[in-house]
C-alpha positions in Angstrom: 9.0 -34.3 4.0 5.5 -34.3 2.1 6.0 -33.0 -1.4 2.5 -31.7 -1.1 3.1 -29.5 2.5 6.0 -28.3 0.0 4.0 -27.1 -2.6 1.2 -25.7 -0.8 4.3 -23.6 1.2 5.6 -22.5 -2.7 2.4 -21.7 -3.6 1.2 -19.4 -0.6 4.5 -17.8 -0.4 4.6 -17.0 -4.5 1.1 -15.6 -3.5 2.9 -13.4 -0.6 5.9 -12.6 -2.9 3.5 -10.8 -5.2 2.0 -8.8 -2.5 6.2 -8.0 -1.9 5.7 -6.7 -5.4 3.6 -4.0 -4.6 6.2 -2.6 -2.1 8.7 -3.0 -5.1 6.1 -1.3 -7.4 6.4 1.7 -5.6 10.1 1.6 -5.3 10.6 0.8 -9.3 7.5 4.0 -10.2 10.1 6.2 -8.9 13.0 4.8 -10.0 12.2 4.3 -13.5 10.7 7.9 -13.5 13.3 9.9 -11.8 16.5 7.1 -11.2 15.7 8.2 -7.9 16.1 4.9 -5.1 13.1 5.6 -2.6 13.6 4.6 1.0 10.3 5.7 1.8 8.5 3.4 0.7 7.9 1.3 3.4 6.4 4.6 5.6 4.9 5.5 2.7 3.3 1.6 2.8 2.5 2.4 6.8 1.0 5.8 6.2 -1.4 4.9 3.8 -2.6 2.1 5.9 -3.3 4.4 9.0 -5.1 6.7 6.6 -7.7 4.6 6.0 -8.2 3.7 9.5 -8.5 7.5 9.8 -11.5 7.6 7.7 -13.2 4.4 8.4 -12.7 4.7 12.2 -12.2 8.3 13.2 -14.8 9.5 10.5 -17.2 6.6 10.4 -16.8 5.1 6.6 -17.3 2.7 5.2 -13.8 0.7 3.6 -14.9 0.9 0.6 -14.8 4.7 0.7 -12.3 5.0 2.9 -9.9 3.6 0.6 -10.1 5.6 -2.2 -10.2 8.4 -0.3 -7.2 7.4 1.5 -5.6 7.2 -2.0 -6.6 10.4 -3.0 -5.1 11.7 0.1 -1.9 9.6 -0.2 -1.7 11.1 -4.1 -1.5 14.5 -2.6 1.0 13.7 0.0 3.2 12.1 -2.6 3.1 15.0 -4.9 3.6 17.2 -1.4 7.0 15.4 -0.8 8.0 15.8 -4.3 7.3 19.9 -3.9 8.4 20.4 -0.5 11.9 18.1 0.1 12.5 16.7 -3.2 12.3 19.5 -5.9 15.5 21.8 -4.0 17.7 18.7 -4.8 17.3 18.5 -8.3 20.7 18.2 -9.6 22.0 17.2 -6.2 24.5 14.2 -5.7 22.2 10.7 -5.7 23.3 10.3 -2.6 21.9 13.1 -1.1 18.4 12.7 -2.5 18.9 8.9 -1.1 19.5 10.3 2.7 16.6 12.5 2.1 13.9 9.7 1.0 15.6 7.6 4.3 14.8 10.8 6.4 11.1 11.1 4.8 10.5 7.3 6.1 12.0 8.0 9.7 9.7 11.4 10.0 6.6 9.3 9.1 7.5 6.3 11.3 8.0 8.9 14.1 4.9 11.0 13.0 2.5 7.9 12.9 3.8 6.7 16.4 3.0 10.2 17.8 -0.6 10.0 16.2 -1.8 6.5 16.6 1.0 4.7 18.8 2.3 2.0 19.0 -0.3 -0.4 19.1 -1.8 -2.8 16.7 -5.1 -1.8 15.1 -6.8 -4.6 12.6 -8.0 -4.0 8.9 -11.5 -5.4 8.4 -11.9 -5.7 4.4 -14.2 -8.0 3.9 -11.6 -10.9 3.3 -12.7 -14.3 5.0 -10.2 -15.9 7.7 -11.3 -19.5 6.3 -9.0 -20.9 3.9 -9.1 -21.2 0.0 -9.0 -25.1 -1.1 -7.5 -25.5 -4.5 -8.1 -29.3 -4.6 -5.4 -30.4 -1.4 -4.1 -27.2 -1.4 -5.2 -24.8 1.3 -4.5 -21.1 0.4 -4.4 -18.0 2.5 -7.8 -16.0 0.8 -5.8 -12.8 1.3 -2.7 -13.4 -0.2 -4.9 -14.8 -3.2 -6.5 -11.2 -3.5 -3.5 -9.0 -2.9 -1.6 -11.5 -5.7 -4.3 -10.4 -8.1 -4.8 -6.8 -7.2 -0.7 -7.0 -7.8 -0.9 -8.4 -11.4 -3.7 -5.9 -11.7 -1.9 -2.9 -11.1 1.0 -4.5 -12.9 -0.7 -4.3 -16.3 -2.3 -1.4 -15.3 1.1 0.4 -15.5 2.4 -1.5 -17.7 0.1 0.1 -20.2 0.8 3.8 -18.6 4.3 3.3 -20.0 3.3 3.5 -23.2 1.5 6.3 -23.3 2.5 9.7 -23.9 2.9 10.2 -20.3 4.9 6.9 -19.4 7.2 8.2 -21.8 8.0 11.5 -20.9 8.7 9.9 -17.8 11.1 7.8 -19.3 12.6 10.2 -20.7 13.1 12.3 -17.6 14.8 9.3 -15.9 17.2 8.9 -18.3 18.4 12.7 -18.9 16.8 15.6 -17.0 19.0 18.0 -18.5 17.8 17.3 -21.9 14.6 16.8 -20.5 14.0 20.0 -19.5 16.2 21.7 -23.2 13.0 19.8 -25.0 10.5 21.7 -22.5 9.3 18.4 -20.5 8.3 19.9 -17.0 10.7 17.5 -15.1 9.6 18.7 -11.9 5.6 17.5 -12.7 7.1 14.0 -14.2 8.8 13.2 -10.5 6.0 14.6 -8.4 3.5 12.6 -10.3 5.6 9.3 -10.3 5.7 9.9 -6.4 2.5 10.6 -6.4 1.7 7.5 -7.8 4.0 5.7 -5.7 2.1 6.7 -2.8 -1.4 5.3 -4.1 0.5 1.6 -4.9 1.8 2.3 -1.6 -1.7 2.7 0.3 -2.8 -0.7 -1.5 -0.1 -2.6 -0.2 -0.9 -1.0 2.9 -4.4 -2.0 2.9 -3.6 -5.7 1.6 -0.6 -6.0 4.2 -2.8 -4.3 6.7 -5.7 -6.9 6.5 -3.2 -10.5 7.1 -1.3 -8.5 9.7 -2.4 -5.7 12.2 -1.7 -2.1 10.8 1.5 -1.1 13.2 4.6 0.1 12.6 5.8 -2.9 11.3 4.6 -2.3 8.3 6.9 -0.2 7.6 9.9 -3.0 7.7 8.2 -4.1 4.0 10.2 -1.6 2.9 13.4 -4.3 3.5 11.0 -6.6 1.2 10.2 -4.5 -1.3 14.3 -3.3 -1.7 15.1 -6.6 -2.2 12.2 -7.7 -5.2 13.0 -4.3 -6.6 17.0 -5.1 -6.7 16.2 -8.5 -7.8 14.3 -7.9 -10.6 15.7 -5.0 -12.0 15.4 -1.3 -10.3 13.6 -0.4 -13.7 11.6 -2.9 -14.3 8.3 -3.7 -13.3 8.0 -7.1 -15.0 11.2 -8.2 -12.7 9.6 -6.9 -9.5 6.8 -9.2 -10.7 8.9 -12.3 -11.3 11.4 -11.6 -8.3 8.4 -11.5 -5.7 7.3 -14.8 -6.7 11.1 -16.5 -6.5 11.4 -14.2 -3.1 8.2 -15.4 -1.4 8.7 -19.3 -2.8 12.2 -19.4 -1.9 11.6 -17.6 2.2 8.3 -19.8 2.6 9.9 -23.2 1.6 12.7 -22.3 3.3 11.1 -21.4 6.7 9.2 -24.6 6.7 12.0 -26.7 6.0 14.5 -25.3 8.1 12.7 -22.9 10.9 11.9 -26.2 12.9 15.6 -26.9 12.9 17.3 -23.2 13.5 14.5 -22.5 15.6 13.4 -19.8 13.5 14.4 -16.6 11.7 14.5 -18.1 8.7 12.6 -15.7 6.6 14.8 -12.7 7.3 18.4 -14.7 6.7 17.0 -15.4 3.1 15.9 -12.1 2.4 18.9 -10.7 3.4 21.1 -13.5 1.5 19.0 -12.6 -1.9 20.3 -8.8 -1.5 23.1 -9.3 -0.4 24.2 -12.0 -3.3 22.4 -10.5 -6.4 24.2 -7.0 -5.6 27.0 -8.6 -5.7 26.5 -11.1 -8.8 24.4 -8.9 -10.6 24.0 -6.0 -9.4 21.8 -4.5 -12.3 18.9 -7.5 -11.4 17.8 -10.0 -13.6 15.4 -7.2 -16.1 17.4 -4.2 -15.1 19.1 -2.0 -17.8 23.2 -2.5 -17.7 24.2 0.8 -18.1 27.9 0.8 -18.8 29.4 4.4 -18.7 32.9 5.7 -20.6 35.2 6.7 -18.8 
């Protein structure tokens, strides 16, 4: 096979696998805020696409205020779903707060398909169809701009973390009981990392939106995002950086090698087989913290 049809697949699909980051952004705010796993990311991801086809089509905007208005609508909802389902759970069994955030994405998915059906409905941002040429090299313009909007928001949270802020978050993940004995409003800290969450969500929406039609298959980037988050480390947003680029290298070489073979469905068997294998190898991710616990 042509080494260079090979690298031009490693290098679009690194490109996608950091636009998988943002989903995995999303997922590792929470997580690494609250130790909260969010299964709603991916409806989260679908809502705040069709929120800024509300305001572009239904109000007449333009996108370039639609989105930031979308944004700061999404920020609200976040901090909503914190207030209204989250907050009662506080103390709760994980598991229960983890069948909530799975019930949260089923009641959008259902919600959206009520509002807007099921059809497909296409995301005009200004982002040409032709492609990029880095020398022989033809790359998908979109999944060049979402890669750097990625690393963008990346550092941009990155230095959050160390502010005062980023701390006291840090600090409500790892105890809320002591948390709350220091007087840090644990309840703000969550509903501001999902609040947060929501906005990364509505730019992956946007981004995702724009190389596919905004449907509610947007939503299934939530299995994308699960496994970049697991990958690299629930906690750690330097991993969800570095396992969306092995995820998107590894599923695009892969499909071009062996979809003409199988026929297809190659994508999904090596996302699945990443999952599946690194929470059983190492199930703490390749950044995550190994918490070991004395029993």
């Amino acid at each position: 096979m042509d080494l260079m049809y090979l690298l031009e697949l490693a290098v679009n699909g690194g490109l996608a696998g950091l636009m998988y980051a943002l989903v995995a952004m999303g997922i590792v705010l929470i997580y690494k805020s609250s130790s909260v796993p969010n299964l709603a990311q991916g409806g989260l991801t679908m809502l705040g696409a069709y929120m800024v086809l509300a305001f572009a089509n239904g109000l007449g905007l333009p996108i370039w205020a639609a989105i930031p208005l979308a944004m700061v609508s999404m920020f609200g909802m976040g901090m909503g779903i914190e207030r209204v389902a989250l907050r009662r759970l506080a103390g709760r069994p994980i598991v229960m707060i983890l069948m909530m955030t799975l019930g949260i994405d089923i009641f959008i998915r259902a919600t959206t398909m009520t509002i807007w059906g099921g059809s497909g409905r296409p995301m005009q941002i200004g982002i040409s169809d032709e492609p990029l040429f880095l020398g022989p090299l033809l790359l998908n313009r979109a999944y060049v701009v979402g890669a750097v909007v990625s690393l963008v928001l990346f550092t941009a949270f990155m230095l959050f973390f160390r502010t005062r802020r980023g701390v006291v978050l840090r600090a409500i993940a790892d105890d809320y009981t002591a948390s709350w004995s220091v007087g840090i409003s644990v309840e703000r800290g969550v509903a501001l990392s999902w609040a947060l969450s929501s906005v990364v969500a509505t730019t992956a929406g946007v981004l995702w939106g724009s190389v596919q039609t905004v449907d509610q298959t947007l939503a299934m980037l939530l299995l994308k995002g699960i496994t970049v988050a697991v990958l690299g480390g629930m906690d750690s947003l330097g991993g969800a950086i570095l396992a969306g680029l092995l995820l998107g290298i590894l599923e695009s070489v892969a499909s071009g090698v062996l979809d003409p073979l199988l026929g297809g469905g190659t994508r999904e068997l090596v996302v699945a087989a990443v999952l599946i294998l690194t929470i059983m190898i190492r199930p703490h991710g390749l950044f995550g913290r190994h918490d070991i616990e004395r029993i």
